[in-house]
C-alpha positions, 0 to 999 in steps of 0.5 A, a space after each residue: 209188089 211193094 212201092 214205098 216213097 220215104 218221106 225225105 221232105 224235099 227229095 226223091 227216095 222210093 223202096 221197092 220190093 218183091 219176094 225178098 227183091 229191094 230196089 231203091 231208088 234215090 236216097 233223098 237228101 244228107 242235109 240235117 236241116 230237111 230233117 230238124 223239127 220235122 217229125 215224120 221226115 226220115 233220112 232213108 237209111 234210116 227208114 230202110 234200118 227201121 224196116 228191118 232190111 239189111 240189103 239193097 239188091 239194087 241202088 239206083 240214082 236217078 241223076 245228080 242232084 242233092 235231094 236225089 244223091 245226098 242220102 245214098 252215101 249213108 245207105 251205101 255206108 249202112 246197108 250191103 249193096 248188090 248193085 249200082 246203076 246211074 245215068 251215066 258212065 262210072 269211069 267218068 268218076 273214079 280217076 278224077 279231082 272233085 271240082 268246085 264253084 267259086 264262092 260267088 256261084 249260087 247256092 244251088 250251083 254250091 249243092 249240085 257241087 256237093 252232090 257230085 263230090 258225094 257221088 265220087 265218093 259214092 263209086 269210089 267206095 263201090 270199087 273199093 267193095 267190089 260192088 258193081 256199078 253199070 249204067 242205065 241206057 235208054 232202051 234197056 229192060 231189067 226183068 225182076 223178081 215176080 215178073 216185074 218188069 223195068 224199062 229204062 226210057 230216058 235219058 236219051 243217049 244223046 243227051 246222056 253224053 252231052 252231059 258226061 262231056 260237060 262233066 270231062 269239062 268239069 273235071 279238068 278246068 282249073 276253076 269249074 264254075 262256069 261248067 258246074 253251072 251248066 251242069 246243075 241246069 241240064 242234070 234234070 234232062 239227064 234224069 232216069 225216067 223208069 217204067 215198072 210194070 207187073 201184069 194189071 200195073 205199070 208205074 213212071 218213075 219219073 225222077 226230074 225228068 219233065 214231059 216237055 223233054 219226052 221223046 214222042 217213041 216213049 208215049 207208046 210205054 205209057 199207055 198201061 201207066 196207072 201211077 205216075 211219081 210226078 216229076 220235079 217235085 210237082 212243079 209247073 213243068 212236070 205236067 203236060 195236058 197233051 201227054 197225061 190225057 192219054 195216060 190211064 192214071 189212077 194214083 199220082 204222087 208227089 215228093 214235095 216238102 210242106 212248105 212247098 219251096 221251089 213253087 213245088 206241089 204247084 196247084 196249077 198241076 193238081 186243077 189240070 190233072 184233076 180237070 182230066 180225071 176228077 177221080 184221080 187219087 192225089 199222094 203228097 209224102 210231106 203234107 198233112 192237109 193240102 185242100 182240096 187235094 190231099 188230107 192226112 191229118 196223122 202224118 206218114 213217114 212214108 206211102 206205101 202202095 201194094 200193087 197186085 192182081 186187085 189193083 193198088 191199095 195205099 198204106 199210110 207208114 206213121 
C-alpha cells in the first residue's frame, strides 16, 4: 500500500493506492492564492494528472471545510470517479438552494459558505454522471484491494445528524447566516475519522476530527495505530497525552502550511508527542526546515509512504 499527502499548503489531500486500487481522500483547497509563489505546493488534481492516474475508484470527503472540499470539484472535473462517500446524507444536497452569509459574517463563515456551494455542486454533478455517492456510517467497514481494511469511526450517528439538521436549517432560512455560522464551528466534529489497516500497519486518518471528541469505544481500534495523519493541521487540540501514550506510534504527519496560520504545526504538540516517544518520525507536507523536528532542505510536492511487510518507508516527491 501506497499513502501519499499531496502537498495542498494548508488543506488535507491524501491518495491512496493498492494493486491498481486509488482512494483519495480530500481534494485540499481551489484557492490560487495557497497556490502562488509556492513552488512545491500542487493543487490535487494536478498532482494525481501528474502521477499518470486517470481514475479515482474512490473519492471521499472527510467534512466540509475549504482546505478538505475546495479541490475535489476540479478531480471530479478531470478524473473519472467510481464512487463518492461523505459524512452526511447526499439527498440532503441535491434539491436545495445554496444559502449564504451576509456580508458582515466572518470570513471563515464566508469560506465554509463556498465550501458547501462547492459540495452541492459536487453531488449534483455525480448525479448528473450517474456516479454513486453513499455515506459513510460510523461502524462501518469497507474491505480493499490487498486485504486493506477501512473502518469508519466517527462521526457518531448522533452527531452526524445534528449536523444535517442544522444544514435542513440552512438550506431553508431566508438569510443563512446565523446557521452557517453554527455549521463552520461544529463541521470538524462531523469530521470522518478512517482507520486503514493491512496486516503489520494500521494508519488514522484523522481529517479535523480532534481526540477530545473520541468516543471511549474507539480506543480499542487504535491499539495497532503505527501512523497517525494528525488532526486539525496540528494545532493544540489535535493531541491528547492520555489517548496517544497508548498508541504504538512510529510516523505522524502533519498537513500544515509553512507559515503555520491558524497556531497550526503548534510546537506544543510535537514536545508532547516526542515526550512520549522520543523516537517518533515527525512529517511536515508544507515545510522545508522546522527544527528540532523535521529538515527537508529540497522541498516535496508530496510524502510518500510505502507501507508493507517490512514496515513503512518514507519517500520524498520533488
Amino acid at each position: 500500500m501506497e499513502v501519499t499527502f499531496i502537498n495542498v499548503g494548508y488543506g488535507d489531500a491524501i491518495l491512496v493506492q493498492s494493486d491498481g486500487f486509488s482512494l483519495l481522500l480530500d481534494c485540499g483547497s481551489a484557492m490560487a492564492g495557497e497556490f502562488e509563489h509556492f513552488p512545491f505546493r500542487i493543487p490535487a488534481a494536478e498532482y494525481i494528472k501528474q502521477a499518470g492516474l486517470s481514475k479515482i475508484d474512490l473519492l471521499i470527503l472527510s467534512h466540509i471545510h475549504e482546505d478538505h472540499a475546495g479541490g475535489m470539484e476540479a478531480v471530479l472535473d478531470q478524473f473519472s470517479v467510481g464512487e463518492i462517500r461523505l459524512p452526511y446524507d447526499p439527498a440532503l444536497f441535491l434539491q436545495s438552494r445554496m444559502p449564504s452569509a451576509n456580508a458582515a459574517a466572518p470570513p471563515s463563515v464566508h469560506l465554509f459558505a463556498a465550501a458547501l456551494n462547492t459540495t452541492m455542486r459536487i453531488l449534483k454533478s455525480a448525479k448528473y454522471q450517474g456516479i454513486p455517492v453513499e455515506v459513510m456510517n460510523a461502524g462501518e467497514r469497507l474491505s480493499l484491494p490487498s486485504g486493506i481494511v477501512l473502518d469508519v469511526l466517527a462521526p457518531s450517528n448522533d452527531v452526524r445528524k445534528g449536523f444535517e439538521n442544522l444544514l435542513i436549517e440552512a438550506f431553508s432560512a431566508s438569510d443563512a447566516t446565523e446557521v452557517l455560522i453554527a455549521l463552520d464551528r461544529t463541521a470538524n466534529d462531523s469530521s470522518l475519522l478512517l482507520k486503514l489497516s493491512t496486516e503489520s500497519t494500521g494508519l488514522l486518518l484523522a481529517a479535523d476530527h480532534c481526540p477530545d471528541k473520541w468516543a471511549p469505544e474507539i480506543f480499542s481500534a487504535l491499539e495497532n495505530v503505527n501512523v497517525l495523519k494528525l488532526p486539525h493541521h496540528g494545532q493544540k487540540d489535535s493531541v491528547c497525552e492520555e489517548i496517544y501514550c497508548n498508541i504504538p506510534l512510529t510516523h505522524v504527519i502533519t498537513t500544515a502550511s509553512s507559515d503555520r496560520r491558524y497556531h497550526s504545526a503548534n510546537p506544543e504538540v510535537y514536545n508532547t508527542l516526542l515526550r512520549l516517544n522520543p523516537k517518533l518520525n515527525l512529517l511536515f507536507t508544507d515545510e522545508r526546515e522546522y527544527l528540532p523536528y523535521f529538515k527537508n532542505p529540497d522541498g516535496a510536492r508530496a510524502i510518500k509512504l510505502v507501507i508493507d511487510s517490512r514496515g513503512v518507508h518514507t519517500e520524498f516527491i520533488r
